[in-house]
N, C-alpha and C positions, 0 to 999 in steps of 0.2 A: 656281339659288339663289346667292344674292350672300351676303359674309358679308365684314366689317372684318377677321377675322381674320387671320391670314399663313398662308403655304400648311405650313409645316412648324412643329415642335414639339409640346409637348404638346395645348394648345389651339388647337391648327391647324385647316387645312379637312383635310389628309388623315388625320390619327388623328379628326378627326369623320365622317369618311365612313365610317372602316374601322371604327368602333364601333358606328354605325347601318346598316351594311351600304347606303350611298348605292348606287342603281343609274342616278344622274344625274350630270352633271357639276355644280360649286359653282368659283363666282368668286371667287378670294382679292382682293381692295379692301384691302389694309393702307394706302393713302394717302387711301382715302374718295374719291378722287376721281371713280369713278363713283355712287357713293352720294350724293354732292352731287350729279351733273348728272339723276341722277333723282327726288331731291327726298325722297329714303327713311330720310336719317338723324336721329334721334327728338335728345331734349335731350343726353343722353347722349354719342353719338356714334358709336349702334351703330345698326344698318341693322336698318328695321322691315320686319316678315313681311309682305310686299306681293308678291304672282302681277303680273306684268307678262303680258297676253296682245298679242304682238308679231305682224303682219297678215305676209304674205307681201313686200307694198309697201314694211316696214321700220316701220309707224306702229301705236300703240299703239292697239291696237282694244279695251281695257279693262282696267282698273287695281282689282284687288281688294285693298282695306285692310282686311277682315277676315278675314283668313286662318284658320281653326283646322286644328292639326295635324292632331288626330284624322281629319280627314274631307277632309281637302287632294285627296287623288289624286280621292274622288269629285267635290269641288267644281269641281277642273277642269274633269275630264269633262264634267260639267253644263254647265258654261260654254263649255270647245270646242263642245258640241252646239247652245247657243243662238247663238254665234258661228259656227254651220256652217263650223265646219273638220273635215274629213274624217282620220278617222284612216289612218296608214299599214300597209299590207299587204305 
């Protein structure tokens, strides 16, 4: 998860992790500058809920722009599975 954010303060990534109990890593972008070079940032200036699904090769083997929270973890799944990537054991 990418997020404009800065890594500390109130509205930081780490008081957003530790209030949702994040069990993933999140990318502080306070300069946008990966948010530009992926194309993710809305009028605003804040970085849209888009899943980047990244190949082993390093190349972007599908780019989901409809995220919904609610059902995120399953959607993945779904989509690892269509994309046969094998989960790890």
């Amino acid at each position: 998860m990418a997020s404009v954010d800065p890594i500390e303060g109130e509205k930081g990534n780490k008081a957003f992790a530790e209030a949702h109990k994040a069990d993933f890593p999140l990318l502080s972008d306070p300069t946008k500058k990966t948010g530009e070079a992926y194309g993710v940032l809305n009028p605003r200036g804040v970085a849209s809920r888009w899943t980047f699904y990244i190949g082993k090769d390093g190349r972007i083997a599908y780019i989901d722009k409809t995220v919904k929270p609610a059902t995120s973890a399953e959607d993945m799944a779904a989509k690892l599975g269509e994309l046969k990537v094998a989960a790890k054991k």
